[in-house]
C-alpha positions as CSV (number, residue, x, y, z in Angstrom):
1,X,-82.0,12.6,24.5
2,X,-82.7,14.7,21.3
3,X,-80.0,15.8,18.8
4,X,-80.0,19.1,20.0
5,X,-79.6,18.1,23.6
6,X,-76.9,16.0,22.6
7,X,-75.1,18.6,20.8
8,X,-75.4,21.0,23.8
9,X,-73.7,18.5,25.9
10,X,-71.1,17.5,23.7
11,X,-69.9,21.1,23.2
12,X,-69.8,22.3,27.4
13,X,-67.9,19.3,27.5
14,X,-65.8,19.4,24.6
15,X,-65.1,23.4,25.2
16,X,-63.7,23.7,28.6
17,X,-61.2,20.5,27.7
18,X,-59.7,21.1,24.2
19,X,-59.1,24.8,25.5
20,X,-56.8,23.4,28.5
21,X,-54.3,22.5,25.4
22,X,-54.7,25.4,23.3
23,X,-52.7,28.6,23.6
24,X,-53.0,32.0,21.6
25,X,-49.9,33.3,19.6
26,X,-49.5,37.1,19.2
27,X,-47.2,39.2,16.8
28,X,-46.7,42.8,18.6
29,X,-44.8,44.0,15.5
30,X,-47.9,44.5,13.6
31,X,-49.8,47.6,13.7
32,X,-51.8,47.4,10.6
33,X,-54.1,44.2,11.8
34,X,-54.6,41.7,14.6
35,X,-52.2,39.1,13.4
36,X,-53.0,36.5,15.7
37,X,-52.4,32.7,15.7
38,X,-53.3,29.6,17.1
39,X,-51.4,26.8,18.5
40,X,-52.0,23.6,20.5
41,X,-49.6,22.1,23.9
42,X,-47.9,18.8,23.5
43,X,-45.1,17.1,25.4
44,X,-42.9,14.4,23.8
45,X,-41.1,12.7,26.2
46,X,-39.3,15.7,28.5
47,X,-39.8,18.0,25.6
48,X,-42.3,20.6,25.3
49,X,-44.1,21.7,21.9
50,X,-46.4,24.4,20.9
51,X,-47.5,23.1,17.2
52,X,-48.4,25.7,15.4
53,X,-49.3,26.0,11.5
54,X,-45.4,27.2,10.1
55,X,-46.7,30.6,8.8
56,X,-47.9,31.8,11.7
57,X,-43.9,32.5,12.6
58,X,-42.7,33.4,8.9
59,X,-41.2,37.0,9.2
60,X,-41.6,37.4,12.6
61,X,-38.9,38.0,15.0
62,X,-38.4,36.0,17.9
63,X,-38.9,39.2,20.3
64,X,-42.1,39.6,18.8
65,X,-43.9,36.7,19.7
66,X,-46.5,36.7,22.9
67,X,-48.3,34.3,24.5
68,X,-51.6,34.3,26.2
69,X,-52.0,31.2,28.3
70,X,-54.2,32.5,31.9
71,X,-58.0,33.2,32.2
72,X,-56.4,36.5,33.5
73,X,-55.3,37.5,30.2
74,X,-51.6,37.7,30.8
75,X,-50.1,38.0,27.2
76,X,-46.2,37.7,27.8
77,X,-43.3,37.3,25.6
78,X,-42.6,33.8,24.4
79,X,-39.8,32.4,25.6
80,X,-38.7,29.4,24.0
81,X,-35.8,27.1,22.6
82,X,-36.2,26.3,19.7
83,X,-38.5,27.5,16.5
84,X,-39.4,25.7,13.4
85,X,-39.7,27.8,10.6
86,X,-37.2,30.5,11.9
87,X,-38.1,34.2,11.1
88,X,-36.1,34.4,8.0
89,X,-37.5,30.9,6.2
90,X,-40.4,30.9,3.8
91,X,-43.3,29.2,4.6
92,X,-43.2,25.7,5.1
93,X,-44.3,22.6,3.0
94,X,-46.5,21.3,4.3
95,X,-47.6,24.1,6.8
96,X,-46.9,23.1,10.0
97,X,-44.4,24.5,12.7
98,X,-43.7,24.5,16.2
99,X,-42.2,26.6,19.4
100,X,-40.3,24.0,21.7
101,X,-40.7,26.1,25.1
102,X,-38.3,26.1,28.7
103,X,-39.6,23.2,31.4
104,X,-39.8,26.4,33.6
105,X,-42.6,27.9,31.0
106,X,-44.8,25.1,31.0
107,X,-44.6,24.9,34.5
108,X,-45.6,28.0,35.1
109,X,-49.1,27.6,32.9
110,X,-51.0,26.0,35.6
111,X,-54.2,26.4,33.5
112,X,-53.1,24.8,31.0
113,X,-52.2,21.0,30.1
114,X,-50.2,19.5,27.8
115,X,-51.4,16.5,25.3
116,X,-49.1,13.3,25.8
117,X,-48.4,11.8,22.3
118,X,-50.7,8.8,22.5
119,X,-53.5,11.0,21.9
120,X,-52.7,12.7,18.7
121,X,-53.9,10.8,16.1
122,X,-52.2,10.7,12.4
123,X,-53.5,9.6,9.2
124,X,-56.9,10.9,9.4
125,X,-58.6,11.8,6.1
126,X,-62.3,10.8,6.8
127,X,-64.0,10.7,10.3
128,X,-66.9,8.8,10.8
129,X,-68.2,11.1,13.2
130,X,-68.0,14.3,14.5
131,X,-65.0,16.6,15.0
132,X,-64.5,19.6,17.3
133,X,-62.0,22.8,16.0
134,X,-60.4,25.5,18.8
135,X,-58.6,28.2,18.1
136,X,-58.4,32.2,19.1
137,X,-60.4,34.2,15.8
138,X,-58.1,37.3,15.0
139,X,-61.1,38.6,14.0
140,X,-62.7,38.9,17.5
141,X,-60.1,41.4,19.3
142,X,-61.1,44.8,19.1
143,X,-58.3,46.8,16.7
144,X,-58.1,50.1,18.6
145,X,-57.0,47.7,21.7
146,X,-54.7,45.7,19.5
147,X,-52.8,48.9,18.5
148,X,-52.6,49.9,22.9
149,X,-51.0,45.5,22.8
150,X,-54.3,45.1,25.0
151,X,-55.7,42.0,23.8
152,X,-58.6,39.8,25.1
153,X,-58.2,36.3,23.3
154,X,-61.6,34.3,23.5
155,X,-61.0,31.3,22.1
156,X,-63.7,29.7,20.1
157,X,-65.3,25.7,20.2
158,X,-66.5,24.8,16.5
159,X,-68.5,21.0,16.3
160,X,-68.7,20.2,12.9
161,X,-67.8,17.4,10.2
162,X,-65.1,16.4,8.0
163,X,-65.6,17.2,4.1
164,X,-65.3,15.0,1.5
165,X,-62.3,16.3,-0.9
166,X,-63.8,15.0,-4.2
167,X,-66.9,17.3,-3.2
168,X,-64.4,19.9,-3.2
169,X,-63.3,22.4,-5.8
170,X,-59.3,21.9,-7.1
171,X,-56.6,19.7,-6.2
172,X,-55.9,18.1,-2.8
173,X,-53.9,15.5,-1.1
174,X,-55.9,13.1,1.0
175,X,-52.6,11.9,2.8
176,X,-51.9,15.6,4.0
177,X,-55.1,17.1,3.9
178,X,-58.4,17.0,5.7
179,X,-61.1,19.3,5.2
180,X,-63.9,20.6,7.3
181,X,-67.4,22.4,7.1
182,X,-67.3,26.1,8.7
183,X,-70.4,27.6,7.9
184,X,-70.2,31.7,8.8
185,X,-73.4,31.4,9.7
186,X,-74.0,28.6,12.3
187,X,-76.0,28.0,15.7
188,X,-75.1,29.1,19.2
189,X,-75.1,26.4,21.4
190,X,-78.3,26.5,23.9
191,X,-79.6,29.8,23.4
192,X,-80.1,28.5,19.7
193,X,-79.7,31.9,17.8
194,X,-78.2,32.6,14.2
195,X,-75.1,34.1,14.6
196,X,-72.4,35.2,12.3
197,X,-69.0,33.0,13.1
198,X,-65.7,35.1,12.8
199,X,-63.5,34.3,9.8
200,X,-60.8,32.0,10.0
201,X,-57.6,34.1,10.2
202,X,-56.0,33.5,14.0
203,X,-57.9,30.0,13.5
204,X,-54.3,29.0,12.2
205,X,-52.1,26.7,14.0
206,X,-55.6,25.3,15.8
207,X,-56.4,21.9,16.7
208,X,-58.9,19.6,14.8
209,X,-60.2,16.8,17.1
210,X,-62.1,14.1,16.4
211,X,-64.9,12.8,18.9
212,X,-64.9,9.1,20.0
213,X,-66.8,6.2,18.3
214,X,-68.9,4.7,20.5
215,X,-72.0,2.7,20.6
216,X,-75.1,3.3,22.8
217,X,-73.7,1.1,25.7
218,X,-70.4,3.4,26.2
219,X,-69.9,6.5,28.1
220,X,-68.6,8.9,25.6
221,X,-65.6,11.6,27.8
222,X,-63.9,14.7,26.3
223,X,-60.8,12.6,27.1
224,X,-61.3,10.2,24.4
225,X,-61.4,13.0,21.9
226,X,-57.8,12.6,19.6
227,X,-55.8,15.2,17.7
228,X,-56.2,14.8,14.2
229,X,-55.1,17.9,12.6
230,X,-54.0,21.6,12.6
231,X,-55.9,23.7,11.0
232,X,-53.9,26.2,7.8
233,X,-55.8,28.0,5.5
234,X,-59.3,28.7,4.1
235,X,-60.5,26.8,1.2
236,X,-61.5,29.3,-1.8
237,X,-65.0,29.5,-2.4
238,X,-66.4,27.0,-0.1
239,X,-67.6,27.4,3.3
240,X,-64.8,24.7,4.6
241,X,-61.1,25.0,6.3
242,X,-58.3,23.1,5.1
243,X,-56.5,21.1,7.8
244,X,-53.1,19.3,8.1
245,X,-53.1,16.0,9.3
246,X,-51.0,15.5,12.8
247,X,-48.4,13.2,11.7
248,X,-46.6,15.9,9.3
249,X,-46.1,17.9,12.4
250,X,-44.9,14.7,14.4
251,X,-42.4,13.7,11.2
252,X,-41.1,17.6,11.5
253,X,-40.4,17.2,15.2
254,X,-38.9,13.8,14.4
255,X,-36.9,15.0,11.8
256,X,-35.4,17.8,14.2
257,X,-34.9,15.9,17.4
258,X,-32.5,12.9,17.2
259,X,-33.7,11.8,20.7
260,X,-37.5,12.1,19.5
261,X,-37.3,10.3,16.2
262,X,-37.2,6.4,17.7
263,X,-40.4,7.4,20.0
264,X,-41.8,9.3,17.1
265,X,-41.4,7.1,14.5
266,X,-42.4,4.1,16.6
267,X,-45.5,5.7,17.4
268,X,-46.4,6.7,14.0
269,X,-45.9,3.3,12.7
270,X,-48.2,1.8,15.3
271,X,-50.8,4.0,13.8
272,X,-50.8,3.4,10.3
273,X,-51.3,0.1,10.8
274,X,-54.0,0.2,12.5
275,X,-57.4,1.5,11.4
276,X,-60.4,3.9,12.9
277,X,-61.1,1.9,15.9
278,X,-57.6,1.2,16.8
């Protein structure tokens, strides 16, 4: 099988499964742009999580956040318990942020799936391998239709590789952040053609995953893909994305749920002992 080939395979595979846990998040309030985020569905125990990058809910009201989770694109308000940062807190440091939603919500999104907390994966700087980004591009709903609170939210697959930060121009943390190539102008899968990639505003709040290592003898599943990082912010002249590794956004849930922290923590210290293959 040639690269190509290959590449065509592992995105119709990697598509259709990452976008079973990611979930579009709207602001109606604004009229003067799309403002549109990203998050990605996770359950903890009985609990259920959007997780978000944090400024995607600074200054907004609770009323004014929407949902699109169907193929139908139903956009409906959010109803949730529980909000990290709340609509009146500065952005958060580091960027991450979550919407704990009802049972009776997640219930209801039967096209979508929730990721168990074995396959996030924290503490993921460098990937030897490939790694996969989904989100819902702001850029790619129509304005005059955003004004009318009609939105049609494709979301987008993006196969690329991690960064390395010392290529990099500035200052960054290499036990919060990971970085990864987003070239504007990049390949379609099978057709082949040069097209222009939207920018990454609404790509906050989406998942980073990183594809499985395996040799030649093993079958290589979408389901062996882990949940590295959300991705924040555009890195200043570069073509790359800034990411946040996962277990800042497992340490904030932690922090804020007394009956999550033991599973949390226990989980996050089986992790960082272990290392790429574990």
């Amino acid at each position: 099988m040639n690269f190509k080939a290959l590449t065509d395979n592992e995105v119709n595979a990697l598509a259709p499964h990452t976008f079973k846990y990611s979930i579009a998040i709207l602001q109606h309030y604004r009229r003067d742009k799309n403002y549109v985020g990203s998050g990605t569905l996770i359950q903890i125990a009985s609990r259920f999580f959007i997780a978000t990058a944090g400024h995607n809910l600074v200054d907004v009201p609770d009323k004014c956040l929407y949902m699109g989770y169907s193929k139908k694109k139903v956009y409906e308000q959010l109803p949730f318990i529980s909000r990290k940062p709340p609509a009146n807190e500065r952005e958060p440091d580091p960027d991450v942020g979550y919407l704990e939603i009802l049972p009776e919500t997640a219930v209801l999104m039967n096209e979508k799936e929730f990721l168990p907390l074995n396959r996030p994966r924290p503490f993921v700087a460098a990937w030897p391998t490939r790694v996969f980004l989904t989100g819902f591009p702001a850029e790619m709903v129509p304005h005059a239709s955003a004004l009318k609170n009609r939105f049609d939210l494709p979301a987008i697959g993006y196969l690329t590789e991690i960064r390395k930060a010392s290529e990099l121009p500035g200052q960054h943390d290499e036990s919060s952040d990971i970085f990864i190539d987003y070239d504007l102008n990049s390949i379609f899968v099978e057709k082949q053609p040069s097209m222009a990639m939207p920018k990454s505003p609404g790509l906050s709040g989406g998942g980073l995953w990183a594809l499985s290592i395996n040799y030649r003898s093993e079958l290589w599943t979408p389901s062996d893909t882990t949940l590295i990082g959300i991705e924040r912010s555009w890195l200043e002249n570069s073509s790359s994305v800034r990411c946040t590794q996962i277990q800042h956004w497992l340490r904030c849930v932690a922090d804020d749920y007394p009956d999550l922290t033991k599973i949390i923590d226990e989980y996050l210290r089986s992790r960082e002992s272990g290392g790429i293959g574990s």
